[in-house]
C-alpha positions, 0 to 999 in steps of 0.5 A: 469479507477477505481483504485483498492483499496490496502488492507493489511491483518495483519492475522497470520491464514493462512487459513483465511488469504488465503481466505480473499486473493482469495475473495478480489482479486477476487473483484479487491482489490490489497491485501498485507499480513502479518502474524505477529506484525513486518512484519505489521509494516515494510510494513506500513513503506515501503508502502501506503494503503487504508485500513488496516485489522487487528487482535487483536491477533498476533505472536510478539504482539497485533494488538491494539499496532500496531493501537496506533503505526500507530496513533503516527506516524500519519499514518491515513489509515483507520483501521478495527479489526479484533477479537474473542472478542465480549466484549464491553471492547475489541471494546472500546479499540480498537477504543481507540488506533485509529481503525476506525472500528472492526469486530468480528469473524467469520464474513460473508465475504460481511460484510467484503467487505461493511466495507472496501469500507465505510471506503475507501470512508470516508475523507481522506481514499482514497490517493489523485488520483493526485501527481504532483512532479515538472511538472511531473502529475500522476493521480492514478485514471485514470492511466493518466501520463503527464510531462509537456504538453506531455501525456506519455504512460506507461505498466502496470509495467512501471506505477506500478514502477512510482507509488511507486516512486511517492507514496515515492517521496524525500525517497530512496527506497530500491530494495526489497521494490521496488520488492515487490510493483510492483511483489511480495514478492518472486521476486528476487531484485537483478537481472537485471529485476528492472534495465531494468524497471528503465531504460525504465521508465527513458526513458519516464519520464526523456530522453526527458527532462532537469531536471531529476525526478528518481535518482540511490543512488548506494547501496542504490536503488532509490529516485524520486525528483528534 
């Protein structure tokens, strides 16, 4: 089974970011957006893409910085500009601070579209498909999860759940940031629905096993490792 490749938008127009939404999701790309300089950087910080769609001009700063940023960080996703600035100046610049590609505005949406899965499929764009955490196998490509010798079957959500945590494996990762990979921005983290997915997870990757993999940091949220 094909892994839809995850997209973040950093676009602060919101009709245009709307549409970039609708069509990417359309195709079966999973998109995240955001609207400003700091929301960008906080979801690089929390999440994992394969590409990230970024404009030169946005409230709180330039999507140049964030591309220089990312690189000081060594955050290697690869990165496409978007701009209103035709001016050979402003393309060198921006593949300068470390963008990979740029596209000037207005632009046809299959260009767009083309540009995202070139970049996805240069070295290193893709997240590697398999994550082993102690015998625990997760295989992003086919969705294929195992501990051990056992093949384990997980829903959509379970799977979802598993896979942020192995993407964030050793970290502590915080209910919102957990709401929101595996619903939305607008899902409530702090009812009881996380915790009964947390436990059903358990249930499938721990229960039957000696050494527990998912561990509760109360008032912190949750950390995958041995």
């Amino acid at each position: 089974m094909f892994r839809a490749m995850r997209i973040l938008v950093v676009e602060d127009d919101q009709d245009l970011a709307r549409l970039l939404d609708t069509g990417l999701t359309e195709l079966g790309f999973r998109v995240e957006l955001a609207t400003n300089y700091q929301e960008a950087r906080t979801r690089v910080t929390l999440g994992t893409y394969d590409v990230i769609v970024v404009d030169v001009m946005l409230p709180g700063g330039l999507g140049i910085d964030l591309c220089r940023e990312w690189r000081r960080r060594s955050v290697e996703t690869p990165i496409l500009i978007l701009t209103a600035r035709d001016s050979i100046d402003d393309r060198v610049k921006g593949l300068e601070a470390g963008a990979d590609d740029y596209l000037t505005k207005p632009f046809a949406f299959q260009e767009l579209v083309a540009r995202l899965r070139a970049l996805a499929r240069r070295p290193g764009g893709m997240q590697p498909e398999i994550i082993r955490i102690a015998d625990l196998e997760v295989n992003l490509a086919t969705r294929g999860v195992r501990r051990g010798d056992l093949a384990l079957n997980l829903t959509a959500k379970e799977f979802a759940l598993l896979e942020f945590f192995v993407r964030h494996a050793g970290r502590v990762m915080d209910r919102s940031a957990i709401s929101a990979y595996v619903w939305d921005d607008n899902h409530d983290p702090f009812t009881n629905v996380l915790e009964a997915l947390v436990r059903r997870l358990r249930r499938k990757i721990d229960d039957p096993f000696d050494k527990k993999l998912i561990h509760t940091l109360r008032g912190a949220g949750y950390r995958l490792g041995e």
